[in-house]
C-alpha positions in Angstrom: 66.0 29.0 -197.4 68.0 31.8 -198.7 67.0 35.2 -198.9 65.9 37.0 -201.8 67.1 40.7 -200.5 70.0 41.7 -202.7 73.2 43.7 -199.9 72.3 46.9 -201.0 74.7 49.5 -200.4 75.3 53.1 -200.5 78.0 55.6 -199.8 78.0 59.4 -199.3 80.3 61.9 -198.3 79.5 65.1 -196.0 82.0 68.0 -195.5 82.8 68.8 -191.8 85.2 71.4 -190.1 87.8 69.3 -190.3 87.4 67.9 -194.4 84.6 65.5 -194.5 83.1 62.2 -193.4 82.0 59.0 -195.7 78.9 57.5 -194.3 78.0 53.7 -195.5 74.5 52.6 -195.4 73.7 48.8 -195.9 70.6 46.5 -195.8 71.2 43.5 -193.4 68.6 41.0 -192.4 66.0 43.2 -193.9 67.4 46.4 -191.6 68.8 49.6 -193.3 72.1 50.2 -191.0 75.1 52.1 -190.7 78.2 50.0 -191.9 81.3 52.3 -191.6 81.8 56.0 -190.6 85.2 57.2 -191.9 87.5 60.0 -191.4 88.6 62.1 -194.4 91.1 64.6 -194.6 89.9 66.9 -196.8 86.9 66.6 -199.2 86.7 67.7 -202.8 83.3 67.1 -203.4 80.1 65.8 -201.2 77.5 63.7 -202.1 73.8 63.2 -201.3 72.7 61.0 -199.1 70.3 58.6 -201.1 68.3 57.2 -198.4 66.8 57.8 -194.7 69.0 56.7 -192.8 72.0 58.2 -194.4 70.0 61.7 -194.1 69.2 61.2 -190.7 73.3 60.1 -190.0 74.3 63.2 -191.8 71.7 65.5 -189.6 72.6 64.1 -185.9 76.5 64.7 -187.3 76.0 68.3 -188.3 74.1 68.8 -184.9 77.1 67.5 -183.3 79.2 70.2 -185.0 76.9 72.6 -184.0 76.9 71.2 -180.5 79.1 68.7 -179.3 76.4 67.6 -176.6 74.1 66.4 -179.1 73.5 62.7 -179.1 73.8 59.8 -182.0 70.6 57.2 -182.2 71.9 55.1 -185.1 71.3 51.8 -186.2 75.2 50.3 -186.5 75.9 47.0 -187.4 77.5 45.2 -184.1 80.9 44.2 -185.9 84.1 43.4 -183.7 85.2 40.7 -181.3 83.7 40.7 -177.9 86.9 42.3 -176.3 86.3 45.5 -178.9 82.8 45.7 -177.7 83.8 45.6 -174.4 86.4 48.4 -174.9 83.7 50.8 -177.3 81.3 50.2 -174.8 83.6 51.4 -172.4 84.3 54.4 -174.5 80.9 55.2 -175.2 80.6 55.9 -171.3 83.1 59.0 -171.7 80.7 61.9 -171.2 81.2 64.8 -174.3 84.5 67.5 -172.3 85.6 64.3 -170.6 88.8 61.6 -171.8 90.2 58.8 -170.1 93.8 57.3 -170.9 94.6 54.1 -172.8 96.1 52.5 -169.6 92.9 53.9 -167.4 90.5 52.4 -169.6 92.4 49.7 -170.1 92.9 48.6 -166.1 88.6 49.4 -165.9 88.0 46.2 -168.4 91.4 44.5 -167.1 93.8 44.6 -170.2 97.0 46.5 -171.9 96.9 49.4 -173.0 98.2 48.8 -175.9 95.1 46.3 -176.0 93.0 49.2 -176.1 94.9 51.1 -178.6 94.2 48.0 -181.1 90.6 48.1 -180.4 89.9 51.8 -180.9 91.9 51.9 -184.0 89.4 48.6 -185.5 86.6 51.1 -184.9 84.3 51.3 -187.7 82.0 54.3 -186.0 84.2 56.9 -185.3 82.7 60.2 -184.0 79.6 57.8 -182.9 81.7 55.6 -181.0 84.2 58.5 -179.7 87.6 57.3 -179.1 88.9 60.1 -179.6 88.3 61.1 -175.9 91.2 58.1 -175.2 94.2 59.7 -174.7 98.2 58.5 -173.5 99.0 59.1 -170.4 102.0 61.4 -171.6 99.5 63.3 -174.5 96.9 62.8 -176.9 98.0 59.5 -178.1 97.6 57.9 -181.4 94.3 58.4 -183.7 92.8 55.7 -186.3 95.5 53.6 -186.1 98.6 56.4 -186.9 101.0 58.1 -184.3 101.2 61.2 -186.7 99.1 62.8 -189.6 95.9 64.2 -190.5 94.1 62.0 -188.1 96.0 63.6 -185.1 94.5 67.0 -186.6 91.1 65.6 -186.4 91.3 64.3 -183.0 92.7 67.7 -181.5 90.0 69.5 -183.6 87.2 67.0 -181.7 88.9 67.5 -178.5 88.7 71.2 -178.9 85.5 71.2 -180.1 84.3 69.6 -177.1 86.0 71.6 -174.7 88.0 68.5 -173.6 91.5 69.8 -174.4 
C-alpha cells in the first residue's frame, strides 16, 4: 500500500555569531524531522521558521549561543552508514570545553584517522552532532570537509565559544 503523505519540506535560515545556519525540516513516515543543519558563512537575509519543529530547532540553537552547555533534543533523521554512526555517536560523547583528536577517536572505534575525518565531514547535523570538538593531533584540523576557509572560522569561533580552545 503506498502512502498518501506528500515529503513535505521546509527550509529556513537563522543568523548566528558567525553568519547563519539553514535548518531543513521534513515529514518522514508520518514524523516532522530535522533533515540537514548547515553552515553558512554569512547571511543576507533570515527566514521564519514555518513550523514547530523548525521553531523549536532555532530556539535550543540560540540557547546554545547564549550558553554553550545547553542541550539539543531534536528529532534527526538517522542517515549515514553504520561506521558514521559509530563515529557521531562517538562524537556526541565529547562533553561541551572538551575535544578529542582524529587519530584518538579514531583508535576508540578501531579505524584511521583519516576514516574519521570522512565521516565528520558526511555529517548532516553539525552543531547538534559537534564535530567540531575533533581536532589533528598537530591543530585544529579540517572543518566540513575543507583544510582552509570560512568553515575553519566557524570551528575556531565554536571552539572558543565553548571554552575548548
Amino acid at each position: 500500500m503506498q502512502s498518501t503523505l506528500k515529503s513535505h519540506v521546509e527550509y529556513c535560515l537563522i543568523r548566528a555569531p558567525f553568519g547563519g545556519l539553514g535548518i531543513r525540516t521534513e515529514m518522514i513516515d508520518e514524523s516532522l524531522m530535522i533533515t540537514q543543519v548547515q553552515y553558512l558563512s554569512h547571511l543576507d537575509q533570515p527566514s521564519r521558521p514555518l513550523n514547530e519543529l523548525a521553531k523549536n530547532a532555532k530556539e535550543q540553537i540560540e540557547s546554545y549561543f547564549d550558553n554553550p552547555n545547553s542541550r539539543f533534543d531534536l528529532p534527526i533523521k538517522n542517515q549515514g552508514s553504520v561506521f558514521q554512526q559509530n563515529v557521531w555517536a562517538k562524537i556526541e560523547s565529547i562533553p561541551v570545553g572538551k575535544t578529542m583528536t582524529y587519530g584518538e577517536l579514531a583508535n576508540q572505534i578501531k579505524s584511521a584517522p583519516r576514516a574519521v575525518g570522512g565521516a565528520c565531514a558526511s555529517n548532516h547535523y553539525p552543531l547538534i552532532i559537534p564535530c567540531h570538538r575533533v581536532l589533528s593531533k598537530s591543530g585544529i584540523g579540517g572543518f566540513m570537509g575543507e583544510a582552509k576557509g570560512p568553515y575553519l572560522r566557524i570551528k575556531q569561533w565554536l571552539l572558543k565559544h565553548e571554552h575548548a580552545i
